[in-house]
DRENDO-1510 file (C-alpha; in Angstrom, 1 decimal, always signed):
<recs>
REC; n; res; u; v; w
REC; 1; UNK; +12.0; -60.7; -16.1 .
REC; 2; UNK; +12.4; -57.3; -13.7 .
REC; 3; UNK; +15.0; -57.3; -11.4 .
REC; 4; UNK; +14.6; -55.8; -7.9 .
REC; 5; UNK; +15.3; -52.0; -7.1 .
REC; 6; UNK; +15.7; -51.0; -10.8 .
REC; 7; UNK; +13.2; -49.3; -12.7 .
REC; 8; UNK; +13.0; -47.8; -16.4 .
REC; 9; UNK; +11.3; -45.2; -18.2 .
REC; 10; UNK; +11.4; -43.8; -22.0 .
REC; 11; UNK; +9.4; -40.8; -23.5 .
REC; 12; UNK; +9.5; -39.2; -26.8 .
REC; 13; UNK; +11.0; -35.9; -26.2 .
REC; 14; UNK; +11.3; -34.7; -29.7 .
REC; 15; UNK; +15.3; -34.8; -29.9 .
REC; 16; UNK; +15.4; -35.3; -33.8 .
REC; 17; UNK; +12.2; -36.5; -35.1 .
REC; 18; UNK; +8.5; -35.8; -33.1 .
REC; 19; UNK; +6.2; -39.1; -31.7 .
REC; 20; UNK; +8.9; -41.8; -31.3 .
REC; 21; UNK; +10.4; -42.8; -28.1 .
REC; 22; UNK; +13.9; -40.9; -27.9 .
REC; 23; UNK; +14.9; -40.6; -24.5 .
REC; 24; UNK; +15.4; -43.2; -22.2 .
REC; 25; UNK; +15.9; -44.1; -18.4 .
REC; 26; UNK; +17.6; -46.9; -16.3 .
REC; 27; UNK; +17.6; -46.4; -12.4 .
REC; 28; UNK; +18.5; -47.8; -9.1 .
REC; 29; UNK; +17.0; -46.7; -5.9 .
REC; 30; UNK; +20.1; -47.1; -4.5 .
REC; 31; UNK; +23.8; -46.7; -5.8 .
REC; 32; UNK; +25.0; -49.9; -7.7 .
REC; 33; UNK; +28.6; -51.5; -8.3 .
REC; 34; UNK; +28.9; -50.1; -11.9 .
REC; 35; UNK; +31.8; -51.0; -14.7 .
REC; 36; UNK; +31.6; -49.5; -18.5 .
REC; 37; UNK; +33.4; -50.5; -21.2 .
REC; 38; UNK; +34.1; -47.6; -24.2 .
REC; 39; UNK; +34.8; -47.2; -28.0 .
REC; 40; UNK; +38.2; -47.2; -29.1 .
REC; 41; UNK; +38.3; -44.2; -31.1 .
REC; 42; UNK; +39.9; -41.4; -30.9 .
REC; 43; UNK; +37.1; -39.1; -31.6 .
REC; 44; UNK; +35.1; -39.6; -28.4 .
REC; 45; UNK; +31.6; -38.2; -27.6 .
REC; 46; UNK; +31.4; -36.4; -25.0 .
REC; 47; UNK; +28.8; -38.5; -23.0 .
REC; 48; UNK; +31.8; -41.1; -23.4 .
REC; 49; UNK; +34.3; -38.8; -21.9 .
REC; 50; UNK; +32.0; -37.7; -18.7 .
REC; 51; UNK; +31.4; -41.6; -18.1 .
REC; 52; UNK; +34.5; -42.6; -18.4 .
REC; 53; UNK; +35.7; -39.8; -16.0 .
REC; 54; UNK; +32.2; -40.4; -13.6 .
REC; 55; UNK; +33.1; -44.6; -13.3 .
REC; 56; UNK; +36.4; -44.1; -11.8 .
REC; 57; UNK; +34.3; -44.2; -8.3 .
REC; 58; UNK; +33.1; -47.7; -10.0 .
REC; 59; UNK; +29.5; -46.5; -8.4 .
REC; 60; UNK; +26.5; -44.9; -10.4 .
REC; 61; UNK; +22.3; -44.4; -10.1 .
REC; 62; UNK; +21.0; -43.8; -13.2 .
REC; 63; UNK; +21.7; -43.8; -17.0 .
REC; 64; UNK; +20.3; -41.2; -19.3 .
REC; 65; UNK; +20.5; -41.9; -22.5 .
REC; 66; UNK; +19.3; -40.9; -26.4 .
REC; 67; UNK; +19.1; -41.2; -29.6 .
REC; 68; UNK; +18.3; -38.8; -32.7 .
REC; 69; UNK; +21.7; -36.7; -31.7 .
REC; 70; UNK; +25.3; -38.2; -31.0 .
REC; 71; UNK; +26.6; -35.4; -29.4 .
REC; 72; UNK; +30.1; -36.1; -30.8 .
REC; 73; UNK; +32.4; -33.1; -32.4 .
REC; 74; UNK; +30.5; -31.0; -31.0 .
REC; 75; UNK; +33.6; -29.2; -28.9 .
REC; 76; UNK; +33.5; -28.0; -25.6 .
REC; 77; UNK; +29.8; -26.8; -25.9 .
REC; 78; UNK; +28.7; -30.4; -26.9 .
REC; 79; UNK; +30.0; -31.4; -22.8 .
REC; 80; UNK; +28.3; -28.6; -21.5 .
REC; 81; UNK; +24.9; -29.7; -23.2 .
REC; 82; UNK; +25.4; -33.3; -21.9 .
REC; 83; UNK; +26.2; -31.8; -18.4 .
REC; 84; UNK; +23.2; -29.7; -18.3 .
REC; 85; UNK; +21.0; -32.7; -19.0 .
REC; 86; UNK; +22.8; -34.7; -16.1 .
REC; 87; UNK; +22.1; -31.7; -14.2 .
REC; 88; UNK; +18.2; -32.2; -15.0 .
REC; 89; UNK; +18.3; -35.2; -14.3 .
REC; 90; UNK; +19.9; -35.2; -11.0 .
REC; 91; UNK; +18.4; -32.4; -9.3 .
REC; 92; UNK; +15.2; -34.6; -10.3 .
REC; 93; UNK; +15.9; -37.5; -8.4 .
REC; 94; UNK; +17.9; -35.8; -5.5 .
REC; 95; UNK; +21.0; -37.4; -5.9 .
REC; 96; UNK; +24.5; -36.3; -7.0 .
REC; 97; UNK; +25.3; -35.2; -9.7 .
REC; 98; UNK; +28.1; -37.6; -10.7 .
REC; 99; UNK; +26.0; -40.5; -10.0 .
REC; 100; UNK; +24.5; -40.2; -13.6 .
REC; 101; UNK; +25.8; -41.5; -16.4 .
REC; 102; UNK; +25.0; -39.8; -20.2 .
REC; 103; UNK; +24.4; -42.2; -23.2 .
REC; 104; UNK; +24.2; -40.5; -27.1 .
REC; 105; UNK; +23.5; -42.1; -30.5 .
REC; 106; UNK; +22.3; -40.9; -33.9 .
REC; 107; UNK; +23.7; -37.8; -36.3 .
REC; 108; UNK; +27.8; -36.5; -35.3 .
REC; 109; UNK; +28.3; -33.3; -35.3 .
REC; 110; UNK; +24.9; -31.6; -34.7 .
REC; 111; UNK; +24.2; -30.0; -30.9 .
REC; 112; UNK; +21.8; -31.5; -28.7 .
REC; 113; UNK; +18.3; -30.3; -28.2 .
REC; 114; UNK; +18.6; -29.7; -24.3 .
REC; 115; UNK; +14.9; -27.9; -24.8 .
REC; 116; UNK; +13.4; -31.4; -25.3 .
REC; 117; UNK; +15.4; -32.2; -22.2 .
REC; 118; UNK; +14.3; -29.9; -19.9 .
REC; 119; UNK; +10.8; -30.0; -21.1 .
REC; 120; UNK; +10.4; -34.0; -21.0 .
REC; 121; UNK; +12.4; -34.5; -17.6 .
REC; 122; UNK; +9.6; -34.7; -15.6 .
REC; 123; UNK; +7.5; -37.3; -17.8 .
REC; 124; UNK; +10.5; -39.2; -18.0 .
REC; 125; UNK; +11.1; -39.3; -14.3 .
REC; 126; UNK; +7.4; -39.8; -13.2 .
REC; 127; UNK; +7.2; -42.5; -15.8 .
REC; 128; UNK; +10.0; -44.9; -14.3 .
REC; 129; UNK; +8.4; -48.1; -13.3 .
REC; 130; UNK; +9.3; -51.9; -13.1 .
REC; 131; UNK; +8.1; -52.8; -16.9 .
REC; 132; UNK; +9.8; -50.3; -19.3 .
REC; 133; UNK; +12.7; -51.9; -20.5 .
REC; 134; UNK; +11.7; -52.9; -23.8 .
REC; 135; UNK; +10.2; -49.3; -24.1 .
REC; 136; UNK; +14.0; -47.6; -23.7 .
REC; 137; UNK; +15.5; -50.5; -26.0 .
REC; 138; UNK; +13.2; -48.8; -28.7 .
REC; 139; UNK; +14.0; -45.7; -27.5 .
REC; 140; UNK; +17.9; -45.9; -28.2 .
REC; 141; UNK; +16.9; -47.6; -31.9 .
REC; 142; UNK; +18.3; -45.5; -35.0 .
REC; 143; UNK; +18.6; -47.5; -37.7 .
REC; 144; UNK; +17.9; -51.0; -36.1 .
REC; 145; UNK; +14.3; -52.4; -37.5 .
REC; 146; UNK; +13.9; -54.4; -33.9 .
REC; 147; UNK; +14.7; -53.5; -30.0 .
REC; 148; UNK; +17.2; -56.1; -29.1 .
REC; 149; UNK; +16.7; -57.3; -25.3 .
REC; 150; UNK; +17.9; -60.9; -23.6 .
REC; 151; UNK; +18.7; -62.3; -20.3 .
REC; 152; UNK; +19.5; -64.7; -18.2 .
REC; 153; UNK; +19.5; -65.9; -14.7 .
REC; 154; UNK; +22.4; -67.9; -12.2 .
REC; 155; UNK; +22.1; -69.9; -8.7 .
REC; 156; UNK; +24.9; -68.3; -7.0 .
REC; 157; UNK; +24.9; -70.6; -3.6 .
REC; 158; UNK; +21.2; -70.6; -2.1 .
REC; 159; UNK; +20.4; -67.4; -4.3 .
REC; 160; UNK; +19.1; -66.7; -8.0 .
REC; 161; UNK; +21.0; -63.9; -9.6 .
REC; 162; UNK; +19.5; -62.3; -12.8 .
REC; 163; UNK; +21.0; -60.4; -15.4 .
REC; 164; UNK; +19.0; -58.6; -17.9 .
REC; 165; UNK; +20.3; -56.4; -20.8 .
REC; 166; UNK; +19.3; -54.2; -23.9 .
REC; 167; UNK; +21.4; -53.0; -27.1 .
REC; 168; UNK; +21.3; -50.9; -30.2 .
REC; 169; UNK; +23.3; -51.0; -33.4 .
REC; 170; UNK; +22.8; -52.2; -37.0 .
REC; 171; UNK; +25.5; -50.4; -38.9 .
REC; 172; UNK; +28.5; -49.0; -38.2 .
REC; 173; UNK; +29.5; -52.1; -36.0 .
REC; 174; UNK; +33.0; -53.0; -35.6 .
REC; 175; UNK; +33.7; -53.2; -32.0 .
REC; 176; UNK; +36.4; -51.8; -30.6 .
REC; 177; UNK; +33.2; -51.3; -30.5 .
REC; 178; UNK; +31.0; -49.4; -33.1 .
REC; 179; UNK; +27.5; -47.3; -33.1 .
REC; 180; UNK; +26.2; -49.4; -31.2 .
REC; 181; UNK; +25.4; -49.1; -27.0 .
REC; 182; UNK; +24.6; -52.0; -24.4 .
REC; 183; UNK; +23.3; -51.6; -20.8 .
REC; 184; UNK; +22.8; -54.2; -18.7 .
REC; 185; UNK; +21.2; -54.5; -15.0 .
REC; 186; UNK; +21.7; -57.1; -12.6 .
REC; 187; UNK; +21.1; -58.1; -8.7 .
REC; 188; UNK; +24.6; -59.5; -8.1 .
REC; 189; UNK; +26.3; -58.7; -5.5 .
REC; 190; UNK; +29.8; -58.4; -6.6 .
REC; 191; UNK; +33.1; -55.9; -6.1 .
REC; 192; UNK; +34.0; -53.6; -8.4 .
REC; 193; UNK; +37.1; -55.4; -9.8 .
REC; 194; UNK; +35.4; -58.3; -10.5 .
REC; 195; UNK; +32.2; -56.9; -12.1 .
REC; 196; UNK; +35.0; -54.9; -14.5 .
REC; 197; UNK; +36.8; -58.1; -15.4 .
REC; 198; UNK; +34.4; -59.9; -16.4 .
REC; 199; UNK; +32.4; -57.2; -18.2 .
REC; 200; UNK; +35.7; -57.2; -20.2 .
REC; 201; UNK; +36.1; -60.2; -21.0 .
REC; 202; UNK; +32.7; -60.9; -21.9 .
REC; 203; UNK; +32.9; -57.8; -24.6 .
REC; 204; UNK; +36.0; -59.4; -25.9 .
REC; 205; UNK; +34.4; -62.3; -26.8 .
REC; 206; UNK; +30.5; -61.2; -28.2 .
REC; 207; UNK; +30.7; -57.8; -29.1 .
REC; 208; UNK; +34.4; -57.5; -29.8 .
REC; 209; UNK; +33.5; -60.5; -32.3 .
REC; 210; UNK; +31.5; -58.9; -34.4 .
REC; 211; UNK; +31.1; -57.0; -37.8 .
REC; 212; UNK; +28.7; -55.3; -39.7 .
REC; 213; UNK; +30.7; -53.0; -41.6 .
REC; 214; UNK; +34.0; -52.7; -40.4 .
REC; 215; UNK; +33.6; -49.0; -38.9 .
REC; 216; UNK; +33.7; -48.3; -35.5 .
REC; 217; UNK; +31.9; -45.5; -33.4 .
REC; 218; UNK; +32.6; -42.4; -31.3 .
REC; 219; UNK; +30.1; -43.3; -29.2 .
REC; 220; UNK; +30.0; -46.9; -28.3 .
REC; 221; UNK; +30.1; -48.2; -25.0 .
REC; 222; UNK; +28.5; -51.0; -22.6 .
REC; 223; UNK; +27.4; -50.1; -19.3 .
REC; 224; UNK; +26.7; -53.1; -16.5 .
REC; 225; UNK; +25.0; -52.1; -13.4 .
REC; 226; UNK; +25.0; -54.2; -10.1 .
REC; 227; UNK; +22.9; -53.5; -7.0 .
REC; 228; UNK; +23.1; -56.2; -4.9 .
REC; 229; UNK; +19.4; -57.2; -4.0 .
REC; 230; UNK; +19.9; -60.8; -4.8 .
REC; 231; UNK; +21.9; -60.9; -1.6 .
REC; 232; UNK; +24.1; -63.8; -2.6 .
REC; 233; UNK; +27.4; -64.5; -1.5 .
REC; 234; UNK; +29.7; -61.5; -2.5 .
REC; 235; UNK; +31.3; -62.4; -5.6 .
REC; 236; UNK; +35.4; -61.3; -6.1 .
REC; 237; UNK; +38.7; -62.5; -6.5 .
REC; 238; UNK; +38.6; -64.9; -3.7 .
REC; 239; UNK; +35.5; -66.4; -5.0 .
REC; 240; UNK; +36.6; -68.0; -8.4 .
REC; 241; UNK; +34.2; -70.3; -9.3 .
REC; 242; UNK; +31.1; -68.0; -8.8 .
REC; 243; UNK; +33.0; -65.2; -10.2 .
REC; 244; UNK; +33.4; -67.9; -13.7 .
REC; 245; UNK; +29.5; -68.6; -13.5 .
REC; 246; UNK; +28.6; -65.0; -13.4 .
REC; 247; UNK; +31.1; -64.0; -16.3 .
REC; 248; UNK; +29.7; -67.2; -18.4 .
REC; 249; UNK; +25.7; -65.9; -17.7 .
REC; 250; UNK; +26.8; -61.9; -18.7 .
REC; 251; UNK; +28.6; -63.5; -22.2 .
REC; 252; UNK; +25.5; -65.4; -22.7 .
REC; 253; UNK; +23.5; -62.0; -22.4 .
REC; 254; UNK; +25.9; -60.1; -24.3 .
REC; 255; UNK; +26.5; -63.1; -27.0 .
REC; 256; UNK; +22.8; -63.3; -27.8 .
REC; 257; UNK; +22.8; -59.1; -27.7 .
REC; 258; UNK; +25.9; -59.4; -30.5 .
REC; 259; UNK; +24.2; -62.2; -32.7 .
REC; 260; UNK; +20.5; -60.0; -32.5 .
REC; 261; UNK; +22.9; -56.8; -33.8 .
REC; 262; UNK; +24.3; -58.9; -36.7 .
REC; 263; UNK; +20.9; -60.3; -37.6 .
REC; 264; UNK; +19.8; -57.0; -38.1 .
REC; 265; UNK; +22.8; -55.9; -39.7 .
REC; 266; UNK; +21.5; -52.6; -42.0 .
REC; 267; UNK; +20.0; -54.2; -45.0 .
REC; 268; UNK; +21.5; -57.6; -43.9 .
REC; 269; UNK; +19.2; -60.8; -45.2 .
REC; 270; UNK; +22.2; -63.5; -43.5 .
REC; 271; UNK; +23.2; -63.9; -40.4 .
REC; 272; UNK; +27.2; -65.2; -41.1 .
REC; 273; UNK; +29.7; -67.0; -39.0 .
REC; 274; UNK; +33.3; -67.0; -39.6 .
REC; 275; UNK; +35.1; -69.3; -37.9 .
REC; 276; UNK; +39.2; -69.9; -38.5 .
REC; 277; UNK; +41.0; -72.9; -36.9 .
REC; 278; UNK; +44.5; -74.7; -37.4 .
REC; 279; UNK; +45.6; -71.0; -36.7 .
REC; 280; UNK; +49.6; -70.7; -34.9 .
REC; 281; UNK; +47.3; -68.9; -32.3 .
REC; 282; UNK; +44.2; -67.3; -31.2 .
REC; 283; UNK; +45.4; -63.8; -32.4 .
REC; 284; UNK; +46.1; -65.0; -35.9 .
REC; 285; UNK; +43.0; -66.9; -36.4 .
REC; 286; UNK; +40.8; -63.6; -35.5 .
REC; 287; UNK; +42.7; -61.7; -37.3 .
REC; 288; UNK; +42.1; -63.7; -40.3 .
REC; 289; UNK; +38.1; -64.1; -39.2 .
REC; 290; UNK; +38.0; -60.3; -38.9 .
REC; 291; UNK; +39.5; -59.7; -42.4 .
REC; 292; UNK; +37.1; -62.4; -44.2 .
REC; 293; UNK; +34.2; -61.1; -42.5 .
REC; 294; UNK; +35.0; -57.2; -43.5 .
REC; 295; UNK; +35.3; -57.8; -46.9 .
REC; 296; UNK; +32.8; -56.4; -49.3 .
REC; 297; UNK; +33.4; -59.0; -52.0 .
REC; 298; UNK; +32.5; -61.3; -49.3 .
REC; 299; UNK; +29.4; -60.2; -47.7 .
REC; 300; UNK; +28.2; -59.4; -51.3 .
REC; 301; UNK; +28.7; -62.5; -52.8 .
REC; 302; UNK; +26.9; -64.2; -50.0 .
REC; 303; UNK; +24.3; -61.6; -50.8 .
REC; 304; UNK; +24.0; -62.9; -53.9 .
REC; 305; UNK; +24.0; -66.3; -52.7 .
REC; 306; UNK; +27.9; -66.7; -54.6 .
REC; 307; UNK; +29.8; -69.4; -53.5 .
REC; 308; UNK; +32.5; -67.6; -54.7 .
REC; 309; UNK; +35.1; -69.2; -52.1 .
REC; 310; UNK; +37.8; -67.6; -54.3 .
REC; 311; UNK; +36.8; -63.9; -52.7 .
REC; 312; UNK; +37.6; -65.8; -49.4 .
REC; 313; UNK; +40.5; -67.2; -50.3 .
REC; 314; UNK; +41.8; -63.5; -51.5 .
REC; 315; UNK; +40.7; -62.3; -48.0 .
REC; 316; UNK; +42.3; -65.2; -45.9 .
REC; 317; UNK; +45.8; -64.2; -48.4 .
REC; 318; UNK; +45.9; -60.3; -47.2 .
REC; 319; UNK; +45.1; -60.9; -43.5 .
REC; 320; UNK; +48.6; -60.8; -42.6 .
REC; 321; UNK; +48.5; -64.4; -41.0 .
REC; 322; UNK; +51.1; -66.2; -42.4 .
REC; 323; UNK; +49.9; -69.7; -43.6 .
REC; 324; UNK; +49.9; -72.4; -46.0 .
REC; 325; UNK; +47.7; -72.0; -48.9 .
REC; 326; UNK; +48.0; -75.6; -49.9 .
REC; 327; UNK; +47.2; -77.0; -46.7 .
REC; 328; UNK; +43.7; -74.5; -46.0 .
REC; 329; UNK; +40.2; -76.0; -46.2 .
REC; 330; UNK; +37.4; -73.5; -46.8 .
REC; 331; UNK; +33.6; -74.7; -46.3 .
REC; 332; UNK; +30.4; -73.2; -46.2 .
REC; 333; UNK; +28.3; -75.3; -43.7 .
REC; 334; UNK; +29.3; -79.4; -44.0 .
REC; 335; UNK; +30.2; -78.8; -47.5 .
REC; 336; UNK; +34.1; -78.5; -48.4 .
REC; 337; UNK; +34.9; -76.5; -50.8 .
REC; 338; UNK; +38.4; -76.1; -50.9 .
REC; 339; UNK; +41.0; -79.2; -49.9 .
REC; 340; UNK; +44.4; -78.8; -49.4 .
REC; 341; UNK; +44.3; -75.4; -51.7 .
REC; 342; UNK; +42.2; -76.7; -54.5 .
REC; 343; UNK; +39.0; -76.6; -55.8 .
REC; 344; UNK; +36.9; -79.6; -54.7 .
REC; 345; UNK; +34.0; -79.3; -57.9 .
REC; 346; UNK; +31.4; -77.8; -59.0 .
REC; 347; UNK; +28.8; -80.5; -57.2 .
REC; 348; UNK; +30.2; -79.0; -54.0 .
REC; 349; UNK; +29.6; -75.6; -55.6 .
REC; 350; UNK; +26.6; -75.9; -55.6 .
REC; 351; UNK; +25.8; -78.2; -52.6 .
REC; 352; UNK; +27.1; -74.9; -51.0 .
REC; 353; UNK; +25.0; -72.5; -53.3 .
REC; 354; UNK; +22.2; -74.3; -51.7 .
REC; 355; UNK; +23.1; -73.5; -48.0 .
REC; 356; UNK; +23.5; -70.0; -49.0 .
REC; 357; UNK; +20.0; -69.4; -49.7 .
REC; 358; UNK; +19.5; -69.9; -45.5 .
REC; 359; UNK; +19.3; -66.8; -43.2 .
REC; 360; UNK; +22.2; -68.6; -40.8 .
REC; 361; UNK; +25.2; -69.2; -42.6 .
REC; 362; UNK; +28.7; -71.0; -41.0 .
REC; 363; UNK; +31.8; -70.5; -43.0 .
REC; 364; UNK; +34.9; -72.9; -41.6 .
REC; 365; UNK; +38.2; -72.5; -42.7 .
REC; 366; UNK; +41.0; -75.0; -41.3 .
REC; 367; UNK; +44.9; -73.8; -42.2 .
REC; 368; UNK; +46.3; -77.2; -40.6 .
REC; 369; UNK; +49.1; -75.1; -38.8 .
REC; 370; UNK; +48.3; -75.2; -35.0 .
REC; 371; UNK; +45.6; -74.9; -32.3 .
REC; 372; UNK; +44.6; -71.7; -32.8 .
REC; 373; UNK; +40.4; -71.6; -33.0 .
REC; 374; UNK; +38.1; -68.1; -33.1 .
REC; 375; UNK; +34.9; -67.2; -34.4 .
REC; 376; UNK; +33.9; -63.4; -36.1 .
REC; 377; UNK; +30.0; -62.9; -36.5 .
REC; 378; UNK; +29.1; -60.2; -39.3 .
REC; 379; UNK; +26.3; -60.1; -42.5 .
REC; 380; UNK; +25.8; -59.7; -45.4 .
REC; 381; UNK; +26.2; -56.3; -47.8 .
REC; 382; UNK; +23.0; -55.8; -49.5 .
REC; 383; UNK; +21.2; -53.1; -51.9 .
REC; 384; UNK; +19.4; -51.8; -49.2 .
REC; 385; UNK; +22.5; -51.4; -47.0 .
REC; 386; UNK; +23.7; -48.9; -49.5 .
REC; 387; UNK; +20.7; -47.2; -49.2 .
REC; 388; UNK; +20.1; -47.2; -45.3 .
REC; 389; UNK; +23.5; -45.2; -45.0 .
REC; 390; UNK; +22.7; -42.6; -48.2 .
REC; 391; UNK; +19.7; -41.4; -46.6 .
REC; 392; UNK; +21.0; -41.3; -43.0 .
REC; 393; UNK; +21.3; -37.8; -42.6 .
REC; 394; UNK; +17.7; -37.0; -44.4 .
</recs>
């Protein structure tokens, strides 16, 4: 799918390592409705801190983005490096300055090669054309084994809308978010506040719901740019039903963007759902989710292929939901192993033992206390994992 009036390029500029795709390029011949949402941390990048700065006009052109350097704690000189690149970049493509938007991942703390910049600007500008977007997805890739791209597509009235987005991240994922970036591109024409909304609540419930590791990043963030060429009806607050269809197509990008992450989880071998119902509310069951899903006895046992349902049991107990332990269920897939508190049997242990041998795994836990339903998406902790995050650096 290309969508009208963007265009992409990625070269390999030599940021970190030499003959791999590194720096990257989304553009808009003209300026689009843009909305970003950012890491949480305190320790921000400082591509994050221009942005955020830059999207208060809710308008931008072009994002320049990547990887091999994070460009975070890196002081003051660290923002004037990222400026200097924006600077490259917009003097390039004769626009303003401010209408760019910076984008970093890879090693903290070491200072950006602006050289490989300055001297790949002009191949990365020359190069932008209609079919490059899976060519900057593997550009932003550090430790992810795959480019992670999806989309999707809306009637809004008379008129198709598409919406087409890329992300990075295998490790280091606990949105608020974490290592990981998203940029999305889409021919809607929408307002600002709308756009915003529903970019919020769409990363709420995909990326916000997931968990490789429980850490989160300093320079996470996911960017959604709108230009307008599908000419629909505008799309705001007086237009709630369209304004619900768009918001339901972006989750469905960003969804399938979150699961791709988890399924490539560093070292991961399962995909893993967590989902808590019979929660007092919504808060409590994600909370309890979250804390089942980050657990390291967890995600190894399921490793293993354990089904040690006693490690999530443990987990549910130091959540801080308050519950009944002898009214929970706990099941792996259609097989219960845990009724009313207590053990079901071995034959169910190893029903379950057999589902944990799949690459997809569903874990459903019931506490019987209310209506409170929410699912957390993480992986499992393997050798490799371990490995992947000892060597980072090297």
């Amino acid at each position: 799918m290309t969508i009208k009036g963007f265009s992409t390029s990625a070269v390999a500029a030599g940021i970190r390592y030499h003959d791999r795709l590194d720096l990257g390029l989304i553009y808009s011949d003209i300026p689009a409705v843009t909305a970003g949402v950012f890491t949480r941390n305190q320790v921000k990048a400082a591509p994050v801190v221009i942005d955020q700065e830059r999207l208060k006009q809710g308008r931008a052109q072009a994002i320049l983005v990547n990887s091999g350097c994070a460009n975070a704690c890196t002081g003051g000189d660290g923002e004037k490096d990222a400026l200097t690149t924006s600077s490259l970049l917009s003097s390039r493509l004769a626009m303003g300055d401010g209408m760019v938007l910076l984008s970093s991942t890879g090693v903290i703390g070491e200072k950006l090669n602006v050289d490989a910049f300055r001297d790949s600007m002009e191949k990365l500008v020359s190069g932008l054309g209609e079919d490059n977007f899976d060519d900057v997805a593997t550009a932003i890739m550090t430790t992810d084994t795959v480019s992670k791209v999806a989309e999707a597509s809306l009637m809004i009235g008379k008129r198709k809308v598409k919406i087409k987005g890329m992300a990075k991240g295998a490790g280091m994922i606990m949105p608020n978010m974490g290592t990981m970036l998203s940029f999305v591109i889409t021919d809607a024409q929408i307002s600002y506040p709308a756009l915003s909304d529903s970019l919020t609540n769409a990363v709420d419930r995909t990326f916000n719901r997931i968990t490789i590791d429980g850490d989160t990043s300093t320079n996470d963030m996911v960017l959604v740019m709108a230009n307008g060429y599908a000419e629909n009806e505008w799309i705001d607050e007086d237009s709630p039903i369209a304004r619900q269809a768009f918001q339901d197509a972006l989750e469905e990008v960003l969804k399938d963007l979150a699961l791709q992450i988890v399924a490539d989880g560093e070292g991961a071998s399962k995909c893993i759902t967590i989902r808590v119902c019979g929660a007092r509310n919504e808060r409590d069951a994600e909370k309890m989710a979250r804390t089942v899903a980050n657990s390291p006895l967890v995600k190894t046992a399921f490793f293993g292929e354990d089904a040690n349902w006693g490690r999530i049991f443990a987990a549910m107990g130091r959540s801080g939901v308050r519950f009944d332990p002898m009214q929970a269920d706990i099941a792996i897939g259609d097989v219960v192993l845990v009724r009313n508190g207590l053990a079901v049997g071995a034959r169910a242990e190893e029903a379950a033992t057999r589902l944990l041998k799949k690459n997809k795994i569903a874990v459903r836990i019931d506490l019987k206390d209310g209506v409170g339903c929410e699912e957390v998406y993480t992986c499992d902790f393997s050798i490799d994992y371990v490995k992947i995050n000892a060597d980072y650096r090297s």
